[in-house]
ZAZA-330502 format. One line per field, with one value per atom (N, C-alpha, C): residue in one letter; x, y, z; residue number from 1. Coordinates in nm, 3 decimals, always signed. Layout:
BEGIN
code = [a ...] $
c1 = [X ...] $
c2 = [Y ...] $
c3 = [Z ...] $
pos = [NUM ...] $
***
This chain:
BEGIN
code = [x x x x x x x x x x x x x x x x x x x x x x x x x x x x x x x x x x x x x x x x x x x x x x x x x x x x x x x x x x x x x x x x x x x x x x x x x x x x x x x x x x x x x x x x x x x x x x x x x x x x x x x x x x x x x x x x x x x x x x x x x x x x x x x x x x x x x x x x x x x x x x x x x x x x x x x x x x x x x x x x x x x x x x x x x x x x x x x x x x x x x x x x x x x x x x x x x x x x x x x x x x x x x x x x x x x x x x x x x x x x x x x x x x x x x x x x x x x x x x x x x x x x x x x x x x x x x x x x x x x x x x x x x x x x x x x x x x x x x x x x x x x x x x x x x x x x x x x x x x x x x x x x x x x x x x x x x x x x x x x x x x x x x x x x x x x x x x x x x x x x x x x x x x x x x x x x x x x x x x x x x x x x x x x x x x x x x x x x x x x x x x x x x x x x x x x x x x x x x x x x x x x x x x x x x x x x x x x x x x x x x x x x x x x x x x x x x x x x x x x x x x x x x x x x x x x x x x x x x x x x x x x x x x x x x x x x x x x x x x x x x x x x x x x x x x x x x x x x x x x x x x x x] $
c1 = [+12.148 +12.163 +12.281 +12.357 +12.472 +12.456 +12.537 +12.532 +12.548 +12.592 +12.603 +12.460 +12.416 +12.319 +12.157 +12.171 +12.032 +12.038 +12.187 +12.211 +12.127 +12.192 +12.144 +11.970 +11.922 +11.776 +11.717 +11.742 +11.687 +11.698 +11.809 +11.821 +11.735 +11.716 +11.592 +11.439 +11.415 +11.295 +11.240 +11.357 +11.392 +11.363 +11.416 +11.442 +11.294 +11.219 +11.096 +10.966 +10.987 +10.943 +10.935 +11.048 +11.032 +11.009 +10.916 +10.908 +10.728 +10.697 +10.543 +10.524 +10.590 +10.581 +10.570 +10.670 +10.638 +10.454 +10.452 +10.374 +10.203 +10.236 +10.123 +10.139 +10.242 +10.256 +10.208 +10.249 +10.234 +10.108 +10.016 +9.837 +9.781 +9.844 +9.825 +9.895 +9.972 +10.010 +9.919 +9.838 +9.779 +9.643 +9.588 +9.490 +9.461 +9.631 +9.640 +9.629 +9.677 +9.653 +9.556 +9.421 +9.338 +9.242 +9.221 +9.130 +9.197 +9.363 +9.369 +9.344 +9.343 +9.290 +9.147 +9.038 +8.899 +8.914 +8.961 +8.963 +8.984 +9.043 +9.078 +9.230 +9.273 +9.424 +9.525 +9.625 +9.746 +9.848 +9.812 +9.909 +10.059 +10.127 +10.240 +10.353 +10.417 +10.524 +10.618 +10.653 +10.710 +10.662 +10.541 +10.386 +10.447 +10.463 +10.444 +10.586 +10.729 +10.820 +10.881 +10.822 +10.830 +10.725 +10.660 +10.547 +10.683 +10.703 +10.785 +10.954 +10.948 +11.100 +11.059 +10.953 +10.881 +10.868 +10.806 +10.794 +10.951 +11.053 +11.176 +11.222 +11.213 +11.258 +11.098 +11.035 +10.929 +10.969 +10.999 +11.017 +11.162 +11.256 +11.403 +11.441 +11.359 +11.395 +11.288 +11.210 +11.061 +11.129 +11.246 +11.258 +11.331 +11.462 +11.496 +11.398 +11.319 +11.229 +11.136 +11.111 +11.020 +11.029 +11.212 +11.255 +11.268 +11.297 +11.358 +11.187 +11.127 +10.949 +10.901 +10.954 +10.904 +10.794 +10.812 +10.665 +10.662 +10.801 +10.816 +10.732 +10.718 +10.592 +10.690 +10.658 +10.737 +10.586 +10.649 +10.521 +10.571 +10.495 +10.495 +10.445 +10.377 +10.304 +10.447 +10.507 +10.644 +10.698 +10.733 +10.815 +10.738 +10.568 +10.518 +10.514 +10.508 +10.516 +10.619 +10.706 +10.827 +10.859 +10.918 +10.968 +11.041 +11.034 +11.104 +11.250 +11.300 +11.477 +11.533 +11.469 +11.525 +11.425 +11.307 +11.282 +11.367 +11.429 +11.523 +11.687 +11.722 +11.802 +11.734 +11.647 +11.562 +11.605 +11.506 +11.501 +11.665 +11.740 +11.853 +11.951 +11.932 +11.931 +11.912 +11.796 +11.713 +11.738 +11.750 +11.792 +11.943 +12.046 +12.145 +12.173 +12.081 +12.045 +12.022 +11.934 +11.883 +11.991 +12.069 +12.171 +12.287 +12.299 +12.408 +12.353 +12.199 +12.126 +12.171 +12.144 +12.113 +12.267 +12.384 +12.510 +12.550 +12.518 +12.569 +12.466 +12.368 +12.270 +12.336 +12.359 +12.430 +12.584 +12.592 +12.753 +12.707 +12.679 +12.624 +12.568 +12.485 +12.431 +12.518 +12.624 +12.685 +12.829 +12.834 +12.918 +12.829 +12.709 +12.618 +12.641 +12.622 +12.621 +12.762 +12.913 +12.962 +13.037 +12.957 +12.992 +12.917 +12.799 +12.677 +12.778 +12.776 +12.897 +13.011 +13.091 +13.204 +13.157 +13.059 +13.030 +12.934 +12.899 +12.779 +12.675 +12.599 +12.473 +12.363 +12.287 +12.153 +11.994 +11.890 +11.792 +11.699 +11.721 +11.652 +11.496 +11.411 +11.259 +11.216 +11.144 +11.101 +11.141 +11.302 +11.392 +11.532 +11.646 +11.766 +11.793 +11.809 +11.796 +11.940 +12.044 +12.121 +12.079 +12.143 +12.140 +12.186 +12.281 +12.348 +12.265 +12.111 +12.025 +11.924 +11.901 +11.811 +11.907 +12.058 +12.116 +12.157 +12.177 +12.243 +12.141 +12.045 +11.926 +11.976 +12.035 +12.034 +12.153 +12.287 +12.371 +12.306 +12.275 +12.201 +12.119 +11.978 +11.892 +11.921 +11.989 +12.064 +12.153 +12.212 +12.314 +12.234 +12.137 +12.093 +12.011 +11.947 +11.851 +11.953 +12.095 +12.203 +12.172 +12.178 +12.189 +12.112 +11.999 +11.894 +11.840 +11.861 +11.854 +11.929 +12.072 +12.214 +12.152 +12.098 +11.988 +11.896 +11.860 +11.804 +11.901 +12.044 +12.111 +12.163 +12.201 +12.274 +12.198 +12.097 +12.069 +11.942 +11.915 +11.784 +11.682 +11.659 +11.495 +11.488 +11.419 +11.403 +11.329 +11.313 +11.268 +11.167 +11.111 +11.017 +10.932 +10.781 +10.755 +10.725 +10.658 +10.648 +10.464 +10.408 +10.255 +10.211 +10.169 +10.044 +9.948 +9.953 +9.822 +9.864 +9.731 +9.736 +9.750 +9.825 +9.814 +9.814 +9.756 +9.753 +9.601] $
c2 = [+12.758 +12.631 +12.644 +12.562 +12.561 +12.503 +12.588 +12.492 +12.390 +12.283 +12.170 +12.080 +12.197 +12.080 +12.133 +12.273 +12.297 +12.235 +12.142 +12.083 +11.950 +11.891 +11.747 +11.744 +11.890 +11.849 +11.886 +11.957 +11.950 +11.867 +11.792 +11.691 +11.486 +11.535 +11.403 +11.519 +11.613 +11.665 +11.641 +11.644 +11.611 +11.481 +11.391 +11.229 +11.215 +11.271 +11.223 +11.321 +11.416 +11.505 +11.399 +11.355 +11.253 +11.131 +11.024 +10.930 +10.959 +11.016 +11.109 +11.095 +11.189 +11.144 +11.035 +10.958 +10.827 +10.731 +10.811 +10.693 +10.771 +10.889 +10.947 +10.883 +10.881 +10.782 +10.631 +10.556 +10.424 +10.409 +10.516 +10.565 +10.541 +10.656 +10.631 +10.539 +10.505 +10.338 +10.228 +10.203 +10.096 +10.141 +10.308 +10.291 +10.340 +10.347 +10.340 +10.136 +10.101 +9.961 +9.890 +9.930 +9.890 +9.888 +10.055 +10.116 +10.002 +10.015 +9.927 +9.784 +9.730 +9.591 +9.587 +9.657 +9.656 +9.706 +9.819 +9.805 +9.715 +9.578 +9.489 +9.484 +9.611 +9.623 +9.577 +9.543 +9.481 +9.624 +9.633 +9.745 +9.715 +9.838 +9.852 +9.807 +9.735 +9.689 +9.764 +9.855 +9.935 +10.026 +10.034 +10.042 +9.984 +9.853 +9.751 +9.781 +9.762 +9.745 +9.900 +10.022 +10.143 +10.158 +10.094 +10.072 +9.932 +9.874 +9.810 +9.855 +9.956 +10.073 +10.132 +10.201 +10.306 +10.267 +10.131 +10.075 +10.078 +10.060 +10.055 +10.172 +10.283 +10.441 +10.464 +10.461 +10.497 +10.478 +10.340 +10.285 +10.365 +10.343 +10.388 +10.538 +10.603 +10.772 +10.813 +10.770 +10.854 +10.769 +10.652 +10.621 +10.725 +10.785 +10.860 +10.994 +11.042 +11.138 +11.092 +10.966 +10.875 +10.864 +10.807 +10.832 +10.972 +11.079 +11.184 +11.266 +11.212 +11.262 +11.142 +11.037 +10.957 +10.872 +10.884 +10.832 +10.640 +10.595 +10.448 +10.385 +10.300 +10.202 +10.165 +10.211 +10.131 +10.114 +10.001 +9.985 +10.088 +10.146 +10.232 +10.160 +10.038 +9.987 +9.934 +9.900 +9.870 +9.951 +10.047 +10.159 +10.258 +10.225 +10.365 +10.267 +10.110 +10.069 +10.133 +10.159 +10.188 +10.302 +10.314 +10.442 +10.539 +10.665 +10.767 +10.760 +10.731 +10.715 +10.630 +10.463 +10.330 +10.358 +10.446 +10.443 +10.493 +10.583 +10.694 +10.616 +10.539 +10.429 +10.329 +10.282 +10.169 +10.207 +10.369 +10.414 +10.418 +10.523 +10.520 +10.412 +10.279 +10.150 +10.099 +10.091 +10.095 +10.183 +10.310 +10.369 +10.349 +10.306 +10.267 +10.155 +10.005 +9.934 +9.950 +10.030 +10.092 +10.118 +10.203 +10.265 +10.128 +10.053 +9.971 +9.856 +9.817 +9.750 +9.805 +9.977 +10.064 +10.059 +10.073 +10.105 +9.949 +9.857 +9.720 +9.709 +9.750 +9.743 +9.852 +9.960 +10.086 +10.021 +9.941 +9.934 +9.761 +9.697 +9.569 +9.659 +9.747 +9.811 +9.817 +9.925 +9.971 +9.877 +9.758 +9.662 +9.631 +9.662 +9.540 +9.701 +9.813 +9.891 +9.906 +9.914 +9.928 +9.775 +9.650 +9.520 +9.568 +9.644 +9.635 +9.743 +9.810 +9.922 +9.856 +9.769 +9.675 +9.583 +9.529 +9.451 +9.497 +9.635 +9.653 +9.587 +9.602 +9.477 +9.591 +9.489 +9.597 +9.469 +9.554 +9.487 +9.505 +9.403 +9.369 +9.311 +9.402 +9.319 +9.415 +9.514 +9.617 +9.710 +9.739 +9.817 +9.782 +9.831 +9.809 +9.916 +9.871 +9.979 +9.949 +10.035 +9.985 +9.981 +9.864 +9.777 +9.911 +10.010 +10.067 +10.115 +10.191 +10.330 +10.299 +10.161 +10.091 +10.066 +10.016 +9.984 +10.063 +10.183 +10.313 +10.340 +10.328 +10.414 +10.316 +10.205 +10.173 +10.205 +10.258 +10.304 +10.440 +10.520 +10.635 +10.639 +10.577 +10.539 +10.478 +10.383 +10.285 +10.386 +10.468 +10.553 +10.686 +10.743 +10.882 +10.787 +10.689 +10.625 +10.615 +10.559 +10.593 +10.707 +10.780 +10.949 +10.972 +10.972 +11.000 +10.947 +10.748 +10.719 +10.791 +10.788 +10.851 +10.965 +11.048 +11.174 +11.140 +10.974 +10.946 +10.921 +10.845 +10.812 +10.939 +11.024 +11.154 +11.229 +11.259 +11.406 +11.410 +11.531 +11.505 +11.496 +11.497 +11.420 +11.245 +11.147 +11.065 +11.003 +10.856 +10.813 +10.749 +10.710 +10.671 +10.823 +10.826 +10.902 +10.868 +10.768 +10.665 +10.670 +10.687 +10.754 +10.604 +10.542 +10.434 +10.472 +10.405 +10.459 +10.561 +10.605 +10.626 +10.830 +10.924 +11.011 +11.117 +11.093 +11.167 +11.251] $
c3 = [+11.666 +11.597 +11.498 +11.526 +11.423 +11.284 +11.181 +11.033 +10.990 +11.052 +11.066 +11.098 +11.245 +11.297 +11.203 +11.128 +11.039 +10.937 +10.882 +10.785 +10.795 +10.911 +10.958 +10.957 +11.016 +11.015 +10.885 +10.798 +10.667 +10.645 +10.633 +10.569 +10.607 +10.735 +10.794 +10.760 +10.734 +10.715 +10.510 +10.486 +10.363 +10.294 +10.406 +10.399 +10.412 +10.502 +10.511 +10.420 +10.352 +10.240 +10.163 +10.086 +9.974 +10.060 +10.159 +10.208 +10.168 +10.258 +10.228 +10.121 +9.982 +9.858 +9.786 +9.854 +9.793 +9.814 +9.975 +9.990 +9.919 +9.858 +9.765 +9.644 +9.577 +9.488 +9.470 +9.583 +9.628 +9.574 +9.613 +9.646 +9.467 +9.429 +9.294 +9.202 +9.218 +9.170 +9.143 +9.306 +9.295 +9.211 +9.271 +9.136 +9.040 +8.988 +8.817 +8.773 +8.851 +8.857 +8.861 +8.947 +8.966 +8.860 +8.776 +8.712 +8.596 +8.551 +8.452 +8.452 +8.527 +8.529 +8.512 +8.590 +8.565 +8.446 +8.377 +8.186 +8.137 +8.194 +8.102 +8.021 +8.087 +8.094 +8.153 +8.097 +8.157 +8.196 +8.363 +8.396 +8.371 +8.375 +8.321 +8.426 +8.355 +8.401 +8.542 +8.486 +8.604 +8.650 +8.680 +8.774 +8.866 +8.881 +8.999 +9.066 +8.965 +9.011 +9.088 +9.001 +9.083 +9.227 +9.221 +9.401 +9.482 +9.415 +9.520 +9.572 +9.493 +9.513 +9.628 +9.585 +9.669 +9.756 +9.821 +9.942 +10.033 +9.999 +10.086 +10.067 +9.956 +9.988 +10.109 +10.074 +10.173 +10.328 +10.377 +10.461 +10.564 +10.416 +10.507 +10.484 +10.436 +10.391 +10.529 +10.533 +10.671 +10.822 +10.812 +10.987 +11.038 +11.006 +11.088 +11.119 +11.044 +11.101 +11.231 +11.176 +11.283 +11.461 +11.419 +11.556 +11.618 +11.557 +11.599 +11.641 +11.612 +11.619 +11.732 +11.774 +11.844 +11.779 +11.651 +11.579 +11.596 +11.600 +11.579 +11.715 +11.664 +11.785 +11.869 +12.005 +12.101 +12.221 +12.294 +12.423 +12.529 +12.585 +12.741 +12.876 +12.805 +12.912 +13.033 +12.988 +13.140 +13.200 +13.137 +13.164 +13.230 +13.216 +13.284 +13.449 +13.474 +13.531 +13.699 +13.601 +13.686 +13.720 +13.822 +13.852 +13.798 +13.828 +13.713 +13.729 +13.818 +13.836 +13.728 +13.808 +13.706 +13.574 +13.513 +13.419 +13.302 +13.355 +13.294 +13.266 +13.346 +13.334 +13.194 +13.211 +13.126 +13.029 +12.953 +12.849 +12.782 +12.857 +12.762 +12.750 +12.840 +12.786 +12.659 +12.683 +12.526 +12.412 +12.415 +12.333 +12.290 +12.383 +12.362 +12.283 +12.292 +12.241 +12.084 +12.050 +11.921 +11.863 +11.930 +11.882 +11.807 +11.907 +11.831 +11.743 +11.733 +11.657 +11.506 +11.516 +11.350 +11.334 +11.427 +11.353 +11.332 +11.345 +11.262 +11.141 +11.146 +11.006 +10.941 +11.002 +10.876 +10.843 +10.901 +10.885 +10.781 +10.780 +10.665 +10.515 +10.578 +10.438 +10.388 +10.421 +10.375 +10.283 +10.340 +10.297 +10.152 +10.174 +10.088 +9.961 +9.972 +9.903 +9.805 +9.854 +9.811 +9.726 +9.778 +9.685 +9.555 +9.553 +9.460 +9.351 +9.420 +9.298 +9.257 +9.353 +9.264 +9.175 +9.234 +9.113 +9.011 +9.004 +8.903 +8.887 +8.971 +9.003 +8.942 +8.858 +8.809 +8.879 +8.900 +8.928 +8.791 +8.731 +8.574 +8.584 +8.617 +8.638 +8.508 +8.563 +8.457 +8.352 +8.427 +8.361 +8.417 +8.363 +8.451 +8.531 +8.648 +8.796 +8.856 +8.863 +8.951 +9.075 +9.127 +9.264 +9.404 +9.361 +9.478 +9.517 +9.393 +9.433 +9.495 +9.515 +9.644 +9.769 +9.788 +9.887 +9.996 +9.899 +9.937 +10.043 +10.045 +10.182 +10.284 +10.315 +10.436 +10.523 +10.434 +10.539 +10.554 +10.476 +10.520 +10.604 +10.609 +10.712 +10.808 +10.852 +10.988 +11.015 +10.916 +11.058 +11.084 +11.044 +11.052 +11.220 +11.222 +11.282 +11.434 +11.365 +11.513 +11.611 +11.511 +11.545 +11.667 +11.578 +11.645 +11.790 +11.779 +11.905 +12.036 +11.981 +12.039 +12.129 +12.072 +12.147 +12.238 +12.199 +12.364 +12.466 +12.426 +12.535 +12.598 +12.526 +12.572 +12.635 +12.570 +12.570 +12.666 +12.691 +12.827 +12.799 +12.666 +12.650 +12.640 +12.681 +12.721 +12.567 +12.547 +12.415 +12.502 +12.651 +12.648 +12.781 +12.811 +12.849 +12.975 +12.983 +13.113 +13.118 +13.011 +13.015 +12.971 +12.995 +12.901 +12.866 +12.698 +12.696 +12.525 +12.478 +12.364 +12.358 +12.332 +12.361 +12.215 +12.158 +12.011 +12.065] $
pos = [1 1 1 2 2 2 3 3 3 4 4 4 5 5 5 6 6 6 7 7 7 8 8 8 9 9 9 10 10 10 11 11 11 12 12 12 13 13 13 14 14 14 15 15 15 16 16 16 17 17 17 18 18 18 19 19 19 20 20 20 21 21 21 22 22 22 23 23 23 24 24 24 25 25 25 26 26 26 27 27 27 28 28 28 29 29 29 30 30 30 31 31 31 32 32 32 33 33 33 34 34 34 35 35 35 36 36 36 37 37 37 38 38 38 39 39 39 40 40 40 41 41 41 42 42 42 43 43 43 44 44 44 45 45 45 46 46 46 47 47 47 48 48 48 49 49 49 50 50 50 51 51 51 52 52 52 53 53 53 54 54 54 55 55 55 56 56 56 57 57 57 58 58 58 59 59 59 60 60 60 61 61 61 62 62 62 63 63 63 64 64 64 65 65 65 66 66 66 67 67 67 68 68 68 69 69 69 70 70 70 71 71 71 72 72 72 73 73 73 74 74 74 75 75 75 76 76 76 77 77 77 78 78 78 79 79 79 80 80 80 81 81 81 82 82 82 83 83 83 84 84 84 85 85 85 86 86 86 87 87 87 88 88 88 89 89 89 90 90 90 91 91 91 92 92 92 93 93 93 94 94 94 95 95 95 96 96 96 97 97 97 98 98 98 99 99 99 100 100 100 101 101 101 102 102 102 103 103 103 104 104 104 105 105 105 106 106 106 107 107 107 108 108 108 109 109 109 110 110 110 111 111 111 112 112 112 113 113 113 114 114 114 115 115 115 116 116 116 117 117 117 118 118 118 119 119 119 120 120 120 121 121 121 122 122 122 123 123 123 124 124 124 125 125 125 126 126 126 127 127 127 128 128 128 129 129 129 130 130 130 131 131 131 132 132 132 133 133 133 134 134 134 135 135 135 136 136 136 137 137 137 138 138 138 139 139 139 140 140 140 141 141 141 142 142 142 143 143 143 144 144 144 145 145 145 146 146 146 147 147 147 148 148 148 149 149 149 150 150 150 151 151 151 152 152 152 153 153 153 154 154 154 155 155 155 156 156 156 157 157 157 158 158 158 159 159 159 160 160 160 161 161 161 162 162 162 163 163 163 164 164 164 165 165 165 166 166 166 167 167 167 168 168 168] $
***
């Protein structure tokens, strides 16, 4: 394995280390929230607004692990339909598909990220948050998410299995 490519996977094992985290957090968020409201407490302000951060680092830091694990929901039910030749056609279709879906979303993020730094945009609810340190995960996530599909079109493992059916 080259240094480059043990780089790339720490770094989606990483992405999804702190995604996990978050969503332990998320956990205790709501019931530091909960317990304070049945006290008769008014939970804290950026309680809420750090669980709704957490929800989109959660979301876009754990997809590229997702894909690269096969974890994202896709149906099998058509594809196991079909034959293994044109299935194998289908799939890296589809995965090809994926592929140019995440590089126009990584490529908008990324427009949307670097307007947010020209213009110094802060998200003022609970605290002042700059705008980039939420934006920033989607060229990161939409292009790591490229990547990864890209490995279905190329490479000889396949993104669908052709199995229906639930296999955990």
């Amino acid at each position: 394995m080259t240094a480059v490519s043990k780089y790339y996977k720490f770094l989606i094992d990483a992405m999804a280390i702190v995604a996990g985290a978050t969503l332990v957090w998320l956990m205790v968020s709501v019931v530091i929230s909960v317990v304070m409201r049945n006290l008769g407490l008014q939970p804290f302000a950026w309680l809420f607004t750090s669980s709704e951060y957490g929800l989109l680092y959660m979301t876009m830091l754990g997809a590229p692990w997702l894909v690269r694990e096969k974890g994202h929901v896709h149906i099998e039910l058509v594809t196991s339909a079909i034959p293994d030749g044109p299935r194998r056609i289908v799939s890296r279709l589809v995965a090809l598909a994926c592929v140019l879906v995440c590089v126009i979303l990584a490529w908008k993020g990324l427009e949307l990220f670097l307007k947010n730094i020209e213009r110094g945009d802060y998200d003022t609810r609970a605290y002042y948050y700059p705008r980039w340190l939420l934006t920033i995960t989607f060229p990161l996530s939409f292009g790591l998410m490229a990547a990864e599909f890209m490995r279905f079109v190329v490479g000889s493992e396949l993104m669908h299995t052709g199995e229906a059916g639930i296999h955990e």
